[in-house]
N, C-alpha and C positions, 0 to 999 in steps of 0.2 A: 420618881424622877424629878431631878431640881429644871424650875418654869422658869424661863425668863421673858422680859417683856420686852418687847421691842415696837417701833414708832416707824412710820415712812418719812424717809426724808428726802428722797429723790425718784424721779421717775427719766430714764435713759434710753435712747438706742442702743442695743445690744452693738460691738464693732466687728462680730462675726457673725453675726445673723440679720442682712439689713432689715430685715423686717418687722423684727419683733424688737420688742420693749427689755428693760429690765428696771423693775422695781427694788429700790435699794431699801433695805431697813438697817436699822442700827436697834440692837440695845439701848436701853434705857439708861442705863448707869454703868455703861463702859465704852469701848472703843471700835468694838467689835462689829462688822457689819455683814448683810446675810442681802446678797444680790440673785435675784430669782427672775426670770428669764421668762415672758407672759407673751401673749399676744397684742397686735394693736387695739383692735376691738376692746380687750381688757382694759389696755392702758389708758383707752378712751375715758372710760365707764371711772376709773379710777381718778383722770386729772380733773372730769367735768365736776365729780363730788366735791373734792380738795379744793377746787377754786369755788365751788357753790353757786355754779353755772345752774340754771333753770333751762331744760332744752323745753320746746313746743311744746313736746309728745315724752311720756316717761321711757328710759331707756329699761331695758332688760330688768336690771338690778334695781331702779326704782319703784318697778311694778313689784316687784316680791319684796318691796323693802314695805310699799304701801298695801300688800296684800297681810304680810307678819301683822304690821299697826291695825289694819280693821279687827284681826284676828283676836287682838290682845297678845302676840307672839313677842318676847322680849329677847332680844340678841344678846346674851350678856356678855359674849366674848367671842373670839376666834384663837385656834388653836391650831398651827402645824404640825402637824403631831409625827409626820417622818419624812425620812429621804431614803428612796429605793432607785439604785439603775439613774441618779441624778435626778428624780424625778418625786418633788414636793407632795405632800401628801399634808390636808388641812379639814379641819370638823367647825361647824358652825355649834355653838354651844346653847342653844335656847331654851327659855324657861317659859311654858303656860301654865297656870294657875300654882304656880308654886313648885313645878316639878322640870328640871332639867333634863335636855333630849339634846343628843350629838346627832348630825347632820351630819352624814360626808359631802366635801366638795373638796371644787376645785382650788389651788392655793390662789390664784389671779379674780379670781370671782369671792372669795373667801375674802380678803382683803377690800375687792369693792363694796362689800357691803359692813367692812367694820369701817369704811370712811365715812358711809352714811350713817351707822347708828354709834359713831364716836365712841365705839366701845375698844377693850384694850387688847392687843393683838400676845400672845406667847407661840413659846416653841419651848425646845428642849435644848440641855448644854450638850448633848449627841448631836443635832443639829448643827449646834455654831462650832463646834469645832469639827462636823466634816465637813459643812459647806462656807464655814464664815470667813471674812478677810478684815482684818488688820490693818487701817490706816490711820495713822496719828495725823503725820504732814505731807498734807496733796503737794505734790509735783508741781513748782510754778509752772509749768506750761502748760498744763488744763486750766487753772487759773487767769491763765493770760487768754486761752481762747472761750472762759466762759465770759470774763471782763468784756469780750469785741462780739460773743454772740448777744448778750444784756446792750450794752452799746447800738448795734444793731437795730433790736427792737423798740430801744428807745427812741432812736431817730426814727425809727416807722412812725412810732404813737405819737414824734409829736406832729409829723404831715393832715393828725385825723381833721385838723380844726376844718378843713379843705370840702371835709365828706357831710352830703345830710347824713338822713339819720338811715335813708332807707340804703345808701351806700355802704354803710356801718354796719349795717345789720347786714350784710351779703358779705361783705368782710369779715363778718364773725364765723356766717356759718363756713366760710372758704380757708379761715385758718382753722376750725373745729377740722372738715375733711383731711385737711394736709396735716392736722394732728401735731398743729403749730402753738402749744396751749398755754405758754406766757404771751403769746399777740393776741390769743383771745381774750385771757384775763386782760390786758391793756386795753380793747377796746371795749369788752364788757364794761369797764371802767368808765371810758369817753360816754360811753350812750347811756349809762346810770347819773352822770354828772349832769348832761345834757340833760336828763327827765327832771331832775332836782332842781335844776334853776328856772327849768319851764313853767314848776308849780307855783 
């Protein structure tokens, strides 16, 4: 069966499910995109890697990402390997000492741990043509309200000059909870800048 590669390029509110996520991927070298429906928890675990948040304490998937490393365990890839009843199905691909071992997991945890070890994400063209979607050119009016929600957070980050640092740092972990995680990246941002000029 023909592999294609695909990349995340979005991480969203599902608008029929308030709760949950949808992580968006795209192919690599087409148009095609393959939107999979996760939990928040996941999406957590997911945006804290992609922005290269450092939390206290390791989360879930860091602990088995730094358990694989002690091991000598090498991730070399992730793979979806089907869809049943709408419901994703994906295999962690690992090699120790030379030999390749499939892992089943979950497609939302599967992904979080290829943001951590930057390895390359596949599926099947079975796949993208039952669950993938097709968009060339986004609809200006998503456009226009992702423009005023970026606008938004811009005006927040630039009120930070206002906050120390310990203010900051409750601000982070209160947009982490609310799972607000372009304002964490912003203020992650302020209180890295702030350590920098301190030295």
């Amino acid at each position: 069966m023909k592999r294609i590669e695909l990349e995340i390029i979005a991480l969203s509110h599902t608008l029929s499910q308030s709760h949950n996520y949808a992580v968006i991927l795209q192919e690599r070298n087409g148009v095609r995109k393959l939107p999979i429906v996760i939990g928040g928890f996941e999406a957590q675990a997911i945006a804290v890697a992609m922005e290269r948040m450092n939390p206290n304490r390791p989360l879930t998937h860091d602990l088995f990402k730094n358990a694989l490393d002690t091991f000598e365990i090498d991730l070399k890839e992730i793979v979806i390997s089907n869809l049943l009843d709408g419901i994703f199905f994906a295999k962690l691909v690992c090699v120790l000492n030379g030999v390749e071992h499939e892992i089943d997991s979950r497609t939302s945890d599967a992904l979080a741990m290829a943001v951590r070890f930057s390895c390359p994400i596949y599926t099947y063209e079975f796949i993208l043509e039952a669950a993938g979607v097709e968009i060339e050119d986004e609809e200006k009016e998503p456009k226009t309200r992702r423009r005023r929600e970026k606008q938004s957070i811009e005006k927040t980050a630039a009120g930070f000059g206002t906050f120390s640092e310990d203010e900051l740092n409750q601000k982070l972990e209160e947009a982490l909870q609310d799972e607000k995680y372009e304002l964490a990246a912003k203020i992650r941002d302020e209180i890295k800048k702030r350590k920098e000029s301190s030295q």
